[in-house]
DOZAGU-73257 format. One record per residue (C-alpha): residue in three letters; residue number from 1; z, y, x. Coordinates in Angstrom, 3 decimals. Example, Ala and Ser with C-alpha at 12.3 -4.5 7.8 and 13.67 -1.06 7.14 Angstrom:
+------+-----+----------+----------+----------+
| rest |  nr |       up |    north |     east |
+------+-----+----------+----------+----------+
|  ALA |   1 |    7.800 |   -4.500 |   12.300 |
|  SER |   2 |    7.140 |   -1.060 |   13.670 |
+------+-----+----------+----------+----------+
REM end
This chain:
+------+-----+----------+----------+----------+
| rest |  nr |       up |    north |     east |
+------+-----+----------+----------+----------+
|  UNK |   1 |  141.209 | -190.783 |   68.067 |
|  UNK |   2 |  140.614 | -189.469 |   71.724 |
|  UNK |   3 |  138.339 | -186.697 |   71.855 |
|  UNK |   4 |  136.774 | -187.779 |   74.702 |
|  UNK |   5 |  135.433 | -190.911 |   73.222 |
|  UNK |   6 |  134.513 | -188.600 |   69.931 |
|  UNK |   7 |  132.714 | -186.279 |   72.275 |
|  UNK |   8 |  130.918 | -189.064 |   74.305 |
|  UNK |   9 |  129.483 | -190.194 |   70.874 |
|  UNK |  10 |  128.177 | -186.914 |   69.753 |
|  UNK |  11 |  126.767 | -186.736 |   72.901 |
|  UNK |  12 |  124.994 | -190.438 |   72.729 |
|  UNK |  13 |  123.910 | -189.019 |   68.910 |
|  UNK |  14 |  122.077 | -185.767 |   70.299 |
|  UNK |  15 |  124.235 | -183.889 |   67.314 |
|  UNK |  16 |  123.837 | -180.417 |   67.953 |
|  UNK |  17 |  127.200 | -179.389 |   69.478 |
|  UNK |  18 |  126.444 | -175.409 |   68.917 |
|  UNK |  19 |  127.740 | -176.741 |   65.467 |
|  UNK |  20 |  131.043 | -177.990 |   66.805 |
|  UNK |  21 |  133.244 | -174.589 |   67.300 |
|  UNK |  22 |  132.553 | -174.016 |   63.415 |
|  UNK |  23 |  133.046 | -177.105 |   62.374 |
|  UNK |  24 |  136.706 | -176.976 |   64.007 |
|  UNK |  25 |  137.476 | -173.774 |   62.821 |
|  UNK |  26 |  136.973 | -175.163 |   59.712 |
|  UNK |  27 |  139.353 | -178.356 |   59.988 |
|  UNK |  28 |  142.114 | -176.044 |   61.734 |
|  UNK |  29 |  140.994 | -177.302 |   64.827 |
|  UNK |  30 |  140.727 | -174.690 |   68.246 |
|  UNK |  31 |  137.161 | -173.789 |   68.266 |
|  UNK |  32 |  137.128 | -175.053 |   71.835 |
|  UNK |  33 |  138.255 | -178.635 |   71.275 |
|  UNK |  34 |  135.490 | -180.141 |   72.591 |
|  UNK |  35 |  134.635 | -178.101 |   75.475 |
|  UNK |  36 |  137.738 | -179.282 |   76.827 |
|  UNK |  37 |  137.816 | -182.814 |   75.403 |
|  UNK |  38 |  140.947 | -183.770 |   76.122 |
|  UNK |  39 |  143.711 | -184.534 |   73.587 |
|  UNK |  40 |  143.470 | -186.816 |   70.197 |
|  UNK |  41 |  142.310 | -186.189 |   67.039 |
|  UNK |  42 |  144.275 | -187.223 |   63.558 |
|  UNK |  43 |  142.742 | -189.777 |   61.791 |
|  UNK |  44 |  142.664 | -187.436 |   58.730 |
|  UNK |  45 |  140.641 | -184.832 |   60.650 |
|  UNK |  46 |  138.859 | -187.449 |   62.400 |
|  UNK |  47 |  137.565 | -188.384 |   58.842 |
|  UNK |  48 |  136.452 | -185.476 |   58.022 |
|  UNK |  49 |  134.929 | -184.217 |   60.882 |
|  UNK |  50 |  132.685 | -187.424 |   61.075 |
|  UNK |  51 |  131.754 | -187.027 |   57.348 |
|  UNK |  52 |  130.461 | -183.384 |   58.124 |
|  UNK |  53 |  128.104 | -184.988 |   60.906 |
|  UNK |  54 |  127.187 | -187.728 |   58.733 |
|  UNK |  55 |  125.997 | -185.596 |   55.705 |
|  UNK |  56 |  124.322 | -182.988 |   58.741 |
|  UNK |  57 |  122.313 | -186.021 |   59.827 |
|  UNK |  58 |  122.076 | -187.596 |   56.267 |
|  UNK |  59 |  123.168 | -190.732 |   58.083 |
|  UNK |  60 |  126.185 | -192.967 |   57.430 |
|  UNK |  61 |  125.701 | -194.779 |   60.838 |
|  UNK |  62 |  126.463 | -191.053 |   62.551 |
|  UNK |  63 |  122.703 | -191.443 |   64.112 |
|  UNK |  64 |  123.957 | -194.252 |   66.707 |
|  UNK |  65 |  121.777 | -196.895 |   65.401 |
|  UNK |  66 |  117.752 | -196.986 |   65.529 |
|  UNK |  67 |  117.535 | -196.801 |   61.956 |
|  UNK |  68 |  118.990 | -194.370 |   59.370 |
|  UNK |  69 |  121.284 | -195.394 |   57.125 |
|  UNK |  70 |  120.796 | -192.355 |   54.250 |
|  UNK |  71 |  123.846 | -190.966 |   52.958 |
|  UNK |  72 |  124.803 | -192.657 |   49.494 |
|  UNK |  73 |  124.048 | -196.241 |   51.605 |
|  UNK |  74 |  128.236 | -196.951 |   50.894 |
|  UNK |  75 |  128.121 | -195.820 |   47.389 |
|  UNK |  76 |  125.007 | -198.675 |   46.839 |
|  UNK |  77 |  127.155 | -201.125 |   48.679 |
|  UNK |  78 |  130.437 | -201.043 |   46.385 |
|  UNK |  79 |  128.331 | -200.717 |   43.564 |
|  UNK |  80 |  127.230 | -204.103 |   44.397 |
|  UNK |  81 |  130.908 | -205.450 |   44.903 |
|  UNK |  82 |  132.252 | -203.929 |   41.806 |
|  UNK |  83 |  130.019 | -206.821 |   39.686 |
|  UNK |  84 |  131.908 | -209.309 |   41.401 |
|  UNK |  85 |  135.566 | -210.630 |   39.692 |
|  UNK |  86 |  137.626 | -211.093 |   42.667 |
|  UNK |  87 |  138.319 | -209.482 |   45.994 |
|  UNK |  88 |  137.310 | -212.398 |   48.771 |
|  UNK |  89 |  133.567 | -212.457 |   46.409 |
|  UNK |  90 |  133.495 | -208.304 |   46.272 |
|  UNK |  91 |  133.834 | -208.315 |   49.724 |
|  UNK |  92 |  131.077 | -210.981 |   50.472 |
|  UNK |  93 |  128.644 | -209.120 |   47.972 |
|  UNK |  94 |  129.710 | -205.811 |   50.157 |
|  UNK |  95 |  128.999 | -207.398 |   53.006 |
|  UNK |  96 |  125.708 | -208.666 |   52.067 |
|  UNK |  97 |  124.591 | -205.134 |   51.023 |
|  UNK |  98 |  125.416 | -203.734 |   54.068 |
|  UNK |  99 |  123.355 | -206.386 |   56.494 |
|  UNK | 100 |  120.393 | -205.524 |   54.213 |
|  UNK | 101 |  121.077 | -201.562 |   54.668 |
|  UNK | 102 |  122.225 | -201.685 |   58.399 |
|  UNK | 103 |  119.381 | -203.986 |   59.628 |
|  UNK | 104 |  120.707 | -204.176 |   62.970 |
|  UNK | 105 |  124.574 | -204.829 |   61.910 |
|  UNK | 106 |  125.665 | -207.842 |   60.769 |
|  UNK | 107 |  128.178 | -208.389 |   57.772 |
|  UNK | 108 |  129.838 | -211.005 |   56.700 |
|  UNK | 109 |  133.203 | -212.479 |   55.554 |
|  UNK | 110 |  134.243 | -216.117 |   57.235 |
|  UNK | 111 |  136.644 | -218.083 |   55.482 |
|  UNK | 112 |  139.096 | -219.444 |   58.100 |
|  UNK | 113 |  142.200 | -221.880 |   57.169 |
|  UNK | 114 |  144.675 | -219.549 |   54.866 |
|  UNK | 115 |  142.600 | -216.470 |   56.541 |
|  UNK | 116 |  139.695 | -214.448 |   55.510 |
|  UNK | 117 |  137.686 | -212.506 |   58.562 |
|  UNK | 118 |  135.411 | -209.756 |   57.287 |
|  UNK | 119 |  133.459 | -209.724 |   60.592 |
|  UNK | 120 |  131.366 | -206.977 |   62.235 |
|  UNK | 121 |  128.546 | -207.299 |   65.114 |
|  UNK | 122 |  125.588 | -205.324 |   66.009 |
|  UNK | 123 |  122.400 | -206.788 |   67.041 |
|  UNK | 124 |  120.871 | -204.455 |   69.183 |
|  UNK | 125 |  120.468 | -204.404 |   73.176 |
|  UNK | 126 |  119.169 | -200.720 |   73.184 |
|  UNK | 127 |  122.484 | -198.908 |   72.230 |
|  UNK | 128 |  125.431 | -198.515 |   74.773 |
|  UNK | 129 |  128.147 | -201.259 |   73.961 |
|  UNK | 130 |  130.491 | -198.825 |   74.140 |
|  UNK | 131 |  128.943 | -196.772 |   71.408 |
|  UNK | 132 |  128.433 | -199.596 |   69.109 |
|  UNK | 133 |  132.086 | -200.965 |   69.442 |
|  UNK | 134 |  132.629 | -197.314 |   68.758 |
|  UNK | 135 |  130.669 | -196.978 |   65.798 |
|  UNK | 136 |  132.450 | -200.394 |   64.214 |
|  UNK | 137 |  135.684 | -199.457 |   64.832 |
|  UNK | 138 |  135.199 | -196.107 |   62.938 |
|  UNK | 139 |  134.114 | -198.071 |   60.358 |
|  UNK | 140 |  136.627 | -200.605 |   60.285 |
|  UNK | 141 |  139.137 | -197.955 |   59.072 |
|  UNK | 142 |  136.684 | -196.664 |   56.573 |
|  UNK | 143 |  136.048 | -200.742 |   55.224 |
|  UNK | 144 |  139.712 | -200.970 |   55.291 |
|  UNK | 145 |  140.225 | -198.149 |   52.992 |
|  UNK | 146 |  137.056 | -199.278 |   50.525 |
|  UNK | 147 |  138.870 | -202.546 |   50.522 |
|  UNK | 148 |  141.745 | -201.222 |   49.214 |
|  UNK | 149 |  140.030 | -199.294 |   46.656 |
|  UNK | 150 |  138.342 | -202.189 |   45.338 |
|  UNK | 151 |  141.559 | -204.186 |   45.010 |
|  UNK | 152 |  143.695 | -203.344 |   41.600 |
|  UNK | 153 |  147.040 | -204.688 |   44.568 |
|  UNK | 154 |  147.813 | -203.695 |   47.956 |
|  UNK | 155 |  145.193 | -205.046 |   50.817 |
|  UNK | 156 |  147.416 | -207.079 |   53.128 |
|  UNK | 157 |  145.950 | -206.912 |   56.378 |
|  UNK | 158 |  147.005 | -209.461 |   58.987 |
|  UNK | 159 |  145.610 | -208.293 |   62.224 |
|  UNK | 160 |  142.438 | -206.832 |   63.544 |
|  UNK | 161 |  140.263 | -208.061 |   66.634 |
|  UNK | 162 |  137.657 | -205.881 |   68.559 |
|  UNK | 163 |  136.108 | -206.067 |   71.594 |
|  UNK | 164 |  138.251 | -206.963 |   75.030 |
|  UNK | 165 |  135.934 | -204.911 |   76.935 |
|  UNK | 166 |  138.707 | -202.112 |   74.660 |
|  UNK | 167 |  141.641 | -202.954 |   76.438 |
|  UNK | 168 |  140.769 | -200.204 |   78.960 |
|  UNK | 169 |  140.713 | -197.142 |   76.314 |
|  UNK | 170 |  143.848 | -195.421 |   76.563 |
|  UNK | 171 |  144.735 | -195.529 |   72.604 |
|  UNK | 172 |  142.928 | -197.450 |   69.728 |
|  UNK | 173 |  142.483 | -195.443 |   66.574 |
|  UNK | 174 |  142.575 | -198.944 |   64.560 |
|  UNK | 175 |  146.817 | -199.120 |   66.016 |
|  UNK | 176 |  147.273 | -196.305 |   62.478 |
|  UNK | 177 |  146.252 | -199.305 |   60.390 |
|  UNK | 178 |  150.346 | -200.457 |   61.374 |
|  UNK | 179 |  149.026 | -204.035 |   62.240 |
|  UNK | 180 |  148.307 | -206.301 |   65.491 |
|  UNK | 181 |  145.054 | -205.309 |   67.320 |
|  UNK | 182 |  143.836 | -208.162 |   69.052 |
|  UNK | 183 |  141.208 | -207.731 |   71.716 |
|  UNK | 184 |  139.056 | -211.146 |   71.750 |
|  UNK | 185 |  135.460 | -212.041 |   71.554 |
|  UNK | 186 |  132.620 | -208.543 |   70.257 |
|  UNK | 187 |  132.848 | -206.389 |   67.506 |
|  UNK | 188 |  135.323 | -206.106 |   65.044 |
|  UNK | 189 |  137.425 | -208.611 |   62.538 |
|  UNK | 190 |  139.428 | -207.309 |   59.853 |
|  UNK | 191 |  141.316 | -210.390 |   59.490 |
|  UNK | 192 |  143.312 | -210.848 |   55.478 |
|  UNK | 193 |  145.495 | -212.966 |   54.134 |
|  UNK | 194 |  143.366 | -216.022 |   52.349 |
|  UNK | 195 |  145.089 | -215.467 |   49.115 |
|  UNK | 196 |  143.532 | -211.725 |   49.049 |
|  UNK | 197 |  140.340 | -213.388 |   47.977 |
|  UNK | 198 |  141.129 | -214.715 |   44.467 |
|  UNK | 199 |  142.589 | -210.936 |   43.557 |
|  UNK | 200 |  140.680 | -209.359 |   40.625 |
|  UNK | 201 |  138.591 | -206.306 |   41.654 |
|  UNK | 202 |  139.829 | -203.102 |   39.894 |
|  UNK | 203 |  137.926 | -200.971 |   37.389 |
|  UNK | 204 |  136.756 | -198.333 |   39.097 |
|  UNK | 205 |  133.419 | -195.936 |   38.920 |
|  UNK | 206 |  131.427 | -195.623 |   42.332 |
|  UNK | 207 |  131.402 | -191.523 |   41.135 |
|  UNK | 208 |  134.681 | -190.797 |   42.707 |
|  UNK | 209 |  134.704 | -193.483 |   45.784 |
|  UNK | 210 |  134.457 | -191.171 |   48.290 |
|  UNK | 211 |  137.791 | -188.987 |   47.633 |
|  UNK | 212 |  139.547 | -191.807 |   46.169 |
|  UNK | 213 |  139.222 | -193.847 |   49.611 |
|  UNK | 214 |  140.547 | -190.683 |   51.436 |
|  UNK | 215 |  143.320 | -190.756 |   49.468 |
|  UNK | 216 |  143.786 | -193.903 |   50.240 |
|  UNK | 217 |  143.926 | -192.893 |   54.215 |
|  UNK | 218 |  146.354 | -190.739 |   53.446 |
|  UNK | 219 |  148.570 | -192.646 |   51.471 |
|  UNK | 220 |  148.334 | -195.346 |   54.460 |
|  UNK | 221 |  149.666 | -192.596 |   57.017 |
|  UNK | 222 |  151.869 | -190.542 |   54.998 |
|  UNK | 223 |  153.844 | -194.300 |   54.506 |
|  UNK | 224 |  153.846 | -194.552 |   58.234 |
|  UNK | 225 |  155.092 | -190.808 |   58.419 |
|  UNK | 226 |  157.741 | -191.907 |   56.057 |
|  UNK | 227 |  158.914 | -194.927 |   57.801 |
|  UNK | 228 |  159.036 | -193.163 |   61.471 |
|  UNK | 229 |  161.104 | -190.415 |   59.271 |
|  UNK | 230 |  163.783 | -192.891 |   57.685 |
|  UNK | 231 |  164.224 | -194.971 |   60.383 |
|  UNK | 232 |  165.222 | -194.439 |   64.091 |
|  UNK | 233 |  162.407 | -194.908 |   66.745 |
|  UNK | 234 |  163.718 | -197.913 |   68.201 |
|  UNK | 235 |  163.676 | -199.664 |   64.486 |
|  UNK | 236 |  160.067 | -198.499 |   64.167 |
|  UNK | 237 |  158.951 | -199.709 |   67.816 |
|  UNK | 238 |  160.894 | -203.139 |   67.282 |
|  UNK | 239 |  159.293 | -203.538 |   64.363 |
|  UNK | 240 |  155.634 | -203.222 |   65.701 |
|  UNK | 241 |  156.489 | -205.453 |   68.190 |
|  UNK | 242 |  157.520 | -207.805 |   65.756 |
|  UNK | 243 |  154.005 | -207.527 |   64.172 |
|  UNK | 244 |  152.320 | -208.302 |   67.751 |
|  UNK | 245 |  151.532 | -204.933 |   68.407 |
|  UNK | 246 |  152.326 | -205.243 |   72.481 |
|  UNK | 247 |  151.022 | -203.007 |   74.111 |
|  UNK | 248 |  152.787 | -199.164 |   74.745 |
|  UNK | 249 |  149.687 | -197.198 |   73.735 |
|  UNK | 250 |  148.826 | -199.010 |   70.556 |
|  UNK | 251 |  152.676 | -198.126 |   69.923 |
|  UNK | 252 |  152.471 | -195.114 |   70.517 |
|  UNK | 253 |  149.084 | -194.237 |   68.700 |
|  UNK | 254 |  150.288 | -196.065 |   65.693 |
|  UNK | 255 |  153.513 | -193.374 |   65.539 |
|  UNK | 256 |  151.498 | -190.719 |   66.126 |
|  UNK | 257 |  152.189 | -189.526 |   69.875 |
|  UNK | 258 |  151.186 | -190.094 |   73.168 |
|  UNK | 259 |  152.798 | -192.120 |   75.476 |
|  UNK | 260 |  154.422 | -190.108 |   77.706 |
|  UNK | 261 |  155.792 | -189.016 |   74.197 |
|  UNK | 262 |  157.114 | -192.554 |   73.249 |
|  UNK | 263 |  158.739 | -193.003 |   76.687 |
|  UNK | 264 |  160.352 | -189.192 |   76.683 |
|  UNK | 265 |  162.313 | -190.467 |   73.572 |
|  UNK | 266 |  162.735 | -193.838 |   73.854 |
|  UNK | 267 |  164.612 | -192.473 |   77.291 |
|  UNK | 268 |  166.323 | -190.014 |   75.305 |
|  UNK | 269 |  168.430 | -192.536 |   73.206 |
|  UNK | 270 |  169.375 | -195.099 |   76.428 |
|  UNK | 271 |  166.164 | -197.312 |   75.727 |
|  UNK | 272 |  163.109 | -198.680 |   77.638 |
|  UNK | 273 |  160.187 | -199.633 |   76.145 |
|  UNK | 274 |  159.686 | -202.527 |   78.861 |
|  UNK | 275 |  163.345 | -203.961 |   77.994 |
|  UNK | 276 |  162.933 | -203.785 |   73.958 |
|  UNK | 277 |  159.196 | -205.403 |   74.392 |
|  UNK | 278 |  161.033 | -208.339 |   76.352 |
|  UNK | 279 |  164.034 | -208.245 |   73.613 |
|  UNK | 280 |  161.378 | -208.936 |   71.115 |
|  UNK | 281 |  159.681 | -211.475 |   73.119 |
|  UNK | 282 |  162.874 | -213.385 |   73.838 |
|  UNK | 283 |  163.435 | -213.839 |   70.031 |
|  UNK | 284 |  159.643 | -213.942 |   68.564 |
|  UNK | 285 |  159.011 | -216.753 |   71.002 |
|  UNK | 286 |  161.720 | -219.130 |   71.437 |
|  UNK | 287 |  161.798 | -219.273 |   67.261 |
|  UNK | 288 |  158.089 | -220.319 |   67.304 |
|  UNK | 289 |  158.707 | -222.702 |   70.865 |
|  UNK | 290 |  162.140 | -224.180 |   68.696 |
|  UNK | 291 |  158.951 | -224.598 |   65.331 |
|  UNK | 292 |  156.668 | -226.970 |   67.458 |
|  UNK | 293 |  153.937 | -224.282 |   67.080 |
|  UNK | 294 |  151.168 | -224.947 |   69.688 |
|  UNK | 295 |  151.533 | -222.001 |   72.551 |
|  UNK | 296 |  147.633 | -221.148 |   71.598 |
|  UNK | 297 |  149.143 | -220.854 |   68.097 |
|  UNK | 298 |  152.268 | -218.594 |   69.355 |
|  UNK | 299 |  150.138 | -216.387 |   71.879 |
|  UNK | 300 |  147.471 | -215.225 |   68.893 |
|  UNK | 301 |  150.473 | -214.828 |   66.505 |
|  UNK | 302 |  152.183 | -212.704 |   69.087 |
|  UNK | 303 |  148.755 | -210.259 |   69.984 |
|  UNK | 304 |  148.164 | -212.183 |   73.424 |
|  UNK | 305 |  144.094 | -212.522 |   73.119 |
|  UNK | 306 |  144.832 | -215.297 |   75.687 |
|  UNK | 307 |  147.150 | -218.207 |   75.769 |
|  UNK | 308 |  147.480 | -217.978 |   79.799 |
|  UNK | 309 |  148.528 | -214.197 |   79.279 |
|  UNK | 310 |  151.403 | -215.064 |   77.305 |
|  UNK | 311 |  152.320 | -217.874 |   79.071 |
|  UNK | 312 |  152.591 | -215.101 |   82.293 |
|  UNK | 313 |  154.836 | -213.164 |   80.035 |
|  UNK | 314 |  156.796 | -215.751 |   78.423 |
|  UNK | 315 |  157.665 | -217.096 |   82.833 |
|  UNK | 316 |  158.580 | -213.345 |   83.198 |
|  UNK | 317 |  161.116 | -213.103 |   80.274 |
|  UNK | 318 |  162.812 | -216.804 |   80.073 |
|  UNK | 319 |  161.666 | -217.605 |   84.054 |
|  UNK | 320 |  160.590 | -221.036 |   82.502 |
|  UNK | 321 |  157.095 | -222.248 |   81.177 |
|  UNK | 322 |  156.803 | -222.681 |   77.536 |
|  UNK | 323 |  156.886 | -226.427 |   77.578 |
|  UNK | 324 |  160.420 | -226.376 |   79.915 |
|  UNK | 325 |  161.426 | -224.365 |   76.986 |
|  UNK | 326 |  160.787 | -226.278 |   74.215 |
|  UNK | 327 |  162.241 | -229.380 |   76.378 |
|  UNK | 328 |  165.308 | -227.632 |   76.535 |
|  UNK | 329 |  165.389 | -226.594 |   72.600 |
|  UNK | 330 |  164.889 | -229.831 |   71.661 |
|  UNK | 331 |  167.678 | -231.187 |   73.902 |
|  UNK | 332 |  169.832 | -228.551 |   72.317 |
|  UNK | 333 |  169.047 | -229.338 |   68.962 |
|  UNK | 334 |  170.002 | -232.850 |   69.981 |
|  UNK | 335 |  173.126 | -232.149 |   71.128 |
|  UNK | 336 |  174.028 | -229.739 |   68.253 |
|  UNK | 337 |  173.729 | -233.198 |   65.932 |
|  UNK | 338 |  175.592 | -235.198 |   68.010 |
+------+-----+----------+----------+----------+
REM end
């Protein structure tokens, strides 16, 4: 997470920032980290250094909205999805606590075709839309993780949509969740696989939610650690391509560097980012223009918020328009029966 936008929150929150040069002592952090304010933070200490705030304020909502939301808030709200059998109902009882807690939040999980959207908007024309987005996204990661916890399998997250008033931040803490970020309408969807919702719950006691969903953090970076360590950057960048993740910074956030970073290696072993992103392209989209998917259909499935944008790209890369494409596919599946 940048520490700018971290230190533009505190700010907005009125936190007491004589606190601060403790605080990163504490988390091995240079005590002047956010003097300077430049640089990113780790998700892991990013975790903890927002929990520290949030007990100091007794405040799960960091102090951003009008209300409090009193530590313990969370705890009440899994408590509630733990009664329920299955995942896509735990979730829905979750989210039902939490519009009742966060009155100016709203909670709720959409079933959409063969996807479920646990969706996340905020009410309230006092607070900054910046900080709002802000606050969501935050907890977007922590949902994610509670999600997980309440699952007795592995969460399969599809994609994630926030706010395109985003695309301008440099990197998007949500790109260490390893999945397409989407930037389309307000707020945030964490968008699942609609078979997730007939999963049983697990057994688990609310006592020990807290540590066991950092665990869970962990275990979901240590497993992208592990992947960028066993494979070779270009596997690991082709492969978030793959997964619609477009755009270099997300890339680049999601391995754990900076751009400049990404590029300085990439460059190292012969390869461009621009020419792998078009490789990827090439293939992605003439399999799904070959399918008869609609090019609405192949532009969200691809992480284009915007069916115009990818028809821009898709004129760049094949110097065609989608529908000259699939004119020619279909002749040359024609003449490959003849």
């Amino acid at each position: 997470m940048p520490v700018s936008e971290l230190s533009v929150l505190i700010q907005h929150i009125e936190y007491d920032t004589a606190k601060l040069p403790d605080i990163c002592e504490r988390l091995g952090l240079p005590r002047e980290t956010f003097v300077e304010a430049s640089g990113y933070l780790d998700p892991v200490v990013a975790w903890h250094l927002l929990a520290i705030i949030a007990n100091d304020l007794n405040d799960e909502c960091l102090g951003v909205l009008s209300s409090r939301v009193p530590v313990g808030c969370f705890e009440l709200m899994l408590a509630k999805a733990l009664h329920e059998p299955t995942i896509g109902r735990a979730i829905s009882a979750f989210a039902d606590a939490g519009t009742l807690l966060w009155p100016e939040v709203e909670l709720k999980l959409i079933r959409r075709l063969d996807e479920l959207h646990f969706c996340m908007k905020c009410h309230s024309e006092d607070i900054p839309q910046k900080i709002v987005q802000m606050l969501l996204e935050i907890s977007c990661v922590t949902f994610f993780c509670m999600f997980q916890w309440l699952s007795d399998t592995e969460i399969s997250v599809k994609r994630i949509r926030i706010s395109k008033e985003r695309l301008s931040a440099e990197i998007n803490q949500l790109a260490a969740l390893n999945c397409p970020v989407q930037f389309e309408g307000k707020g945030v969807d964490i968008v699942l696989s609609g078979e997730m919702y007939d999963v049983p719950t697990a057994a688990r006691n609310t006592a020990g939610w807290f540590n066991e969903t950092y665990q869970i953090l962990l275990a979901v970076l240590q497993k992208r650690a592990l992947h960028l360590r066993s494979s070779d950057l270009r596997a690991s960048v082709l492969t978030a391509l793959r997964r619609g993740v477009n755009q270099q910074s997300l890339i680049a956030a999601s391995l754990g560097m900076s751009v400049a970073t990404l590029r300085r290696r990439l460059a190292h072993e012969g390869l461009s980012f621009t020419d792998l992103r078009d490789s990827v392209f090439r293939e992605v989209a003439s399999s799904l223009i070959s399918s008869g998917e609609s090019v609405e259909h192949i532009a969200a499935q691809m992480g284009y918020s915007e069916a115009r944008s990818f028809r821009r790209a898709f004129r760049r890369v094949f110097d065609s328009s989608p529908s000259e494409q699939r004119h020619l596919s279909a002749e040359q599946q024609r003449g490959a029966h003849q």
